[in-house]
Structure formats: structure tokens, C-alpha cells
Rosetta silent file (secondary structure, phi, psi, omega in degrees, C-alpha in Angstrom):
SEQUENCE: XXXXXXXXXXXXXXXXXXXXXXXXXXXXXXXXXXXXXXXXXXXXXXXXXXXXXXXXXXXXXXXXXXXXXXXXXXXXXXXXXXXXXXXXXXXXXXXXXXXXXXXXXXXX
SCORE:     score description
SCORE:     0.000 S_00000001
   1 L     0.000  139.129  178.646   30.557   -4.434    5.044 S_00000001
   2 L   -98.920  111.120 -179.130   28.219   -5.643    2.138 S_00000001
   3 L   -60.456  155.021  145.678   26.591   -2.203    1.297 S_00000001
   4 L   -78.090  137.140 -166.421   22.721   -2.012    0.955 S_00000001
   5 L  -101.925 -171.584 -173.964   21.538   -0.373   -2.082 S_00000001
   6 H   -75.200  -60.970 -172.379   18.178    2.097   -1.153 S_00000001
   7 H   -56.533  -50.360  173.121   15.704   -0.441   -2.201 S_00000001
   8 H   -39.686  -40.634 -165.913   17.207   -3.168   -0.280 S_00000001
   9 H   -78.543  -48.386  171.792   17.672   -1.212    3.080 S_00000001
  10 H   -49.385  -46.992  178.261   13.556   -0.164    2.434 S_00000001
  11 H   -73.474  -20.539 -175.233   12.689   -3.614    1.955 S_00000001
  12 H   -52.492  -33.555 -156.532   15.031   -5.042    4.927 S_00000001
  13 H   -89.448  -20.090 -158.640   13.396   -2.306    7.244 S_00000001
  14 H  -106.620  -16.206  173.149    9.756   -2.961    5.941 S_00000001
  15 H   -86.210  -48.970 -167.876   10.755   -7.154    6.916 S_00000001
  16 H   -70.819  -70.276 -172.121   11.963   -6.003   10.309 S_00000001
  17 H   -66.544   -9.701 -177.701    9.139   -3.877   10.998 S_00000001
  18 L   -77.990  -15.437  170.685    6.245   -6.419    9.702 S_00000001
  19 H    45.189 -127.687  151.918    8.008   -9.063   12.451 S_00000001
  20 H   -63.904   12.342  178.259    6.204  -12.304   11.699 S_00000001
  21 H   -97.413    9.915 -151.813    3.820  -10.910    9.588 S_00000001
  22 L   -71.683   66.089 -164.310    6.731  -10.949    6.679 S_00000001
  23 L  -119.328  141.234  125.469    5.309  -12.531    3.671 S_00000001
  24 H    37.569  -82.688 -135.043    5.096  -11.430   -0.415 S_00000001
  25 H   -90.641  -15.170 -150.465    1.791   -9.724   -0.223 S_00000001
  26 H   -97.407   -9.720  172.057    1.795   -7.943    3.512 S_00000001
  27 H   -87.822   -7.980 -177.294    5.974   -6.753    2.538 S_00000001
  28 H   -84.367   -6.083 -149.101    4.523   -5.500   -1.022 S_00000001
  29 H  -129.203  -14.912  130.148    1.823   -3.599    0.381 S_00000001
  30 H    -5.810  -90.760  163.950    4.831   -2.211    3.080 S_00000001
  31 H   -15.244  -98.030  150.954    6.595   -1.391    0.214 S_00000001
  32 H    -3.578  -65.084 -168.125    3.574    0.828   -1.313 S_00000001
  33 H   -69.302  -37.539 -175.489    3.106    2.271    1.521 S_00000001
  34 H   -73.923  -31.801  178.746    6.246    3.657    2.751 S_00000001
  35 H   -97.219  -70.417 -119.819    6.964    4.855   -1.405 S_00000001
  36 L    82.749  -11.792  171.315    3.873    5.265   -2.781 S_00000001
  37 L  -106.083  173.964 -175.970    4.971    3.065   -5.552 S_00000001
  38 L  -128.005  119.332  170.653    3.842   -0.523   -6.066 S_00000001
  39 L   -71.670  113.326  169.019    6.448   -3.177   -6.491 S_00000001
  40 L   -58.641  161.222 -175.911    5.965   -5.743   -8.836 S_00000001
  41 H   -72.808  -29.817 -145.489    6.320   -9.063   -7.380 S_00000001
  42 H   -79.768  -49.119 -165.821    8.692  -10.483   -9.643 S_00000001
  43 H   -80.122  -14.487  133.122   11.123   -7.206   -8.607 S_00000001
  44 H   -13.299  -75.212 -163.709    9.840   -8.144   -4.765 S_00000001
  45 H   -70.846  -30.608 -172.846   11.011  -11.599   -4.813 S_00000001
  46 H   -78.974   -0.662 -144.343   14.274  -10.537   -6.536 S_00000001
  47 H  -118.602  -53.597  155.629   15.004   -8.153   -4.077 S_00000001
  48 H   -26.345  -79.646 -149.485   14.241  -10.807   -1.380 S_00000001
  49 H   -73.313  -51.117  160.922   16.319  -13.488   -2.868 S_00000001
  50 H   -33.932  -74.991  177.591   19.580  -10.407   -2.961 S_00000001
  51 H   -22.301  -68.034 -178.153   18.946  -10.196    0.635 S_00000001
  52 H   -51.898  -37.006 -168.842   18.389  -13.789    1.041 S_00000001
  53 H   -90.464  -41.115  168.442   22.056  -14.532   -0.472 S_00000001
  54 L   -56.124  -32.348 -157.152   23.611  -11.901    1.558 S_00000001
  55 L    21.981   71.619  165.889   22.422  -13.459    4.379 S_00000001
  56 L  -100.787  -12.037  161.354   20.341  -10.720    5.724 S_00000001
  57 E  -131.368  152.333  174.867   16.943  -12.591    5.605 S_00000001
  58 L  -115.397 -168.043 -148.185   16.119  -16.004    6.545 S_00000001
  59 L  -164.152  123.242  156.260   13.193  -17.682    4.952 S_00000001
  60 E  -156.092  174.871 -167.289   10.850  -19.916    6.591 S_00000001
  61 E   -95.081  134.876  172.886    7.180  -21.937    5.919 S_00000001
  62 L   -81.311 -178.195  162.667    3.953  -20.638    7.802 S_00000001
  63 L   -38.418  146.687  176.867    1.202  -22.888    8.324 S_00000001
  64 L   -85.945  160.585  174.261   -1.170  -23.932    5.109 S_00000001
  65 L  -139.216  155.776  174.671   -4.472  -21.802    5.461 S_00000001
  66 L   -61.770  -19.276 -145.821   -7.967  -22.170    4.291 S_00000001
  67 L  -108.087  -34.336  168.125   -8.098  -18.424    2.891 S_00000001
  68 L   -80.932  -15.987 -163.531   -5.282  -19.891    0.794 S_00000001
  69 L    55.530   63.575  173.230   -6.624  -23.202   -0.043 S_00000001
  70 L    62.555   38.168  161.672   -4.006  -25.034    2.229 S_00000001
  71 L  -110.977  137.349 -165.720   -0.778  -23.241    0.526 S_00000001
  72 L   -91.886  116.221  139.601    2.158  -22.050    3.032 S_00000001
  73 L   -61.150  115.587 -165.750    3.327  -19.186    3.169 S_00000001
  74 E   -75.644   97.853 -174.792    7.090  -18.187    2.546 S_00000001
  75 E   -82.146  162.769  178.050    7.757  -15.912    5.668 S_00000001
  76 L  -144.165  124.350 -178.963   10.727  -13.700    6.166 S_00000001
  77 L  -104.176  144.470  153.427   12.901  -12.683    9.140 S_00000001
  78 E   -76.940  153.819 -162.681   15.989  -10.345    9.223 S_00000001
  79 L   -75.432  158.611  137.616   18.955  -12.121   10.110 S_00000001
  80 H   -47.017  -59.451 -170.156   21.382  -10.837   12.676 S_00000001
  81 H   -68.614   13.317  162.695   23.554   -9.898    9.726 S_00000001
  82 H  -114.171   11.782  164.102   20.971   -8.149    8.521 S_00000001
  83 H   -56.503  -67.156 -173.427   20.464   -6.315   12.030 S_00000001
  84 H   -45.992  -33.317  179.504   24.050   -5.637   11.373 S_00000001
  85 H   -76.461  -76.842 -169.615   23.957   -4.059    7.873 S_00000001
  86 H   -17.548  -73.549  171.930   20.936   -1.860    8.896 S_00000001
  87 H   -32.534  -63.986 -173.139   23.186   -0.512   11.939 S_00000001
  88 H   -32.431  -67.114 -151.852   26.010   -0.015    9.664 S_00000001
  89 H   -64.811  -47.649  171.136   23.912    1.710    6.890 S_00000001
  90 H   -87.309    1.649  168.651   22.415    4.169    9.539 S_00000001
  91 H   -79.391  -58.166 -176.604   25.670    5.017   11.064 S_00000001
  92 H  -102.288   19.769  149.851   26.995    5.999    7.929 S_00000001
  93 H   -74.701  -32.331 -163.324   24.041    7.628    6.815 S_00000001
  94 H   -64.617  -28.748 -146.403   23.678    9.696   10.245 S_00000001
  95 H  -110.199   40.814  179.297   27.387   10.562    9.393 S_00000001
  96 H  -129.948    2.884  167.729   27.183   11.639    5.148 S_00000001
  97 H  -107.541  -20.203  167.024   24.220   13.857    6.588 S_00000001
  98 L    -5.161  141.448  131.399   26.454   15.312    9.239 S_00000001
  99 L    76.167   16.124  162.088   26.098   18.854    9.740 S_00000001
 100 L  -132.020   94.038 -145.017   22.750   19.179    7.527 S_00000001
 101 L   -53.493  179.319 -174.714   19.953   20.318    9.255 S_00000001
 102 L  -101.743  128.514 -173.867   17.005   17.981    8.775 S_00000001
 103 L   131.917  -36.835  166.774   14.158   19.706    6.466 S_00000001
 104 L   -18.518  121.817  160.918   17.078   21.073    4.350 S_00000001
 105 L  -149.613  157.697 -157.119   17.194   20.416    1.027 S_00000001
 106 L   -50.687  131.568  166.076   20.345   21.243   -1.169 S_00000001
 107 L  -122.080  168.405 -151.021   19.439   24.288   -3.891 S_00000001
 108 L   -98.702    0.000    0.000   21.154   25.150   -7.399 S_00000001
């Protein structure tokens, strides 16, 4: 299996849940939301294009829009194989959490 690192598996899951809505500004603002941090784009797109290679996202063009001034948007779907990672990735998270209740948190 081609592991997911943590940011990758946040943005794949923030592309999955966003469905056709998948674009740059509405996965950065995901992104933000689910951390609380704000992703530069440039580490967005790179994060994307990882994904993208993996071939765990596909990439396709929306429509041009007026709000854009007739520029297309690069949309993004998960892939099956990135269905497939995701599964993986929570399988062997549910089982490296095994046996730790949830609210727990490890002390010194």
C-alpha cells in the first residue's frame, strides 16, 4: 500500500468530503477549517500534485465563470485508489489505536 502521510490523508478526506465542490480555494479553506491553520497555496497544490501522482485524485476543468472573468477551474475528485488508501489508512489506524480508549491521552 502507498502510505498517506497526515497531511495528505487530511487533504484526501477534505477532497472527498467537498464532492464536486473540490477546487484550490473551497479545499484551502477545508483545510483551515478542519486545522485551524491556513495552508499556503503553493504547499496546497504540492500536496495535490503528491496525490495526483499517486493516483489518488483525478483532476478535471469546471466551466469558465463570470465571478472569475471566464477562467476554469481545476476541480478535484478522489480516485478509487484513493477510496482505497483512505480505507487502508483507517483500518490501520482503528488497529495502532487498539485498546485505547478514545479521550485518552498518553501521560509522562
Amino acid at each position: 500500500m502507498k502510505e498517506l502521510t497526515m497531511s495528505q490523508l487530511i487533504l484526501l478526506l477534505s477532497v472527498w468530503r467537498l464532492d464536486v465542490n473540490a477546487y484550490g480555494v473551497t479545499i484551502r479553506k477545508e483545510l483551515t477549517r478542519v486545522t485551524g491553520r491556513k495552508y499556503p497555496y503553493g504547499t496546497l497544490y504540492s500536496l495535490l500534485d503528491q496525490l495526483h501522482k499517486k493516483g489518488f485524485v483525478a483532476k478535471s476543468i469546471g466551466d469558465p465563470t463570470h465571478k472569475r472573468g471566464g477562467r476554469r477551474k481545476i476541480l478535484y475528485h478522489v480516485t478509487q485508489a484513493g477510496r482505497e488508501a483512505l480505507k487502508k489508512t483507517r483500518e490501520l489506524q482503528d488497529i495502532i489505536w487498539e485498546g485505547i480508549p478514545k479521550g485518552t491521552f498518553i501521560q509522562e
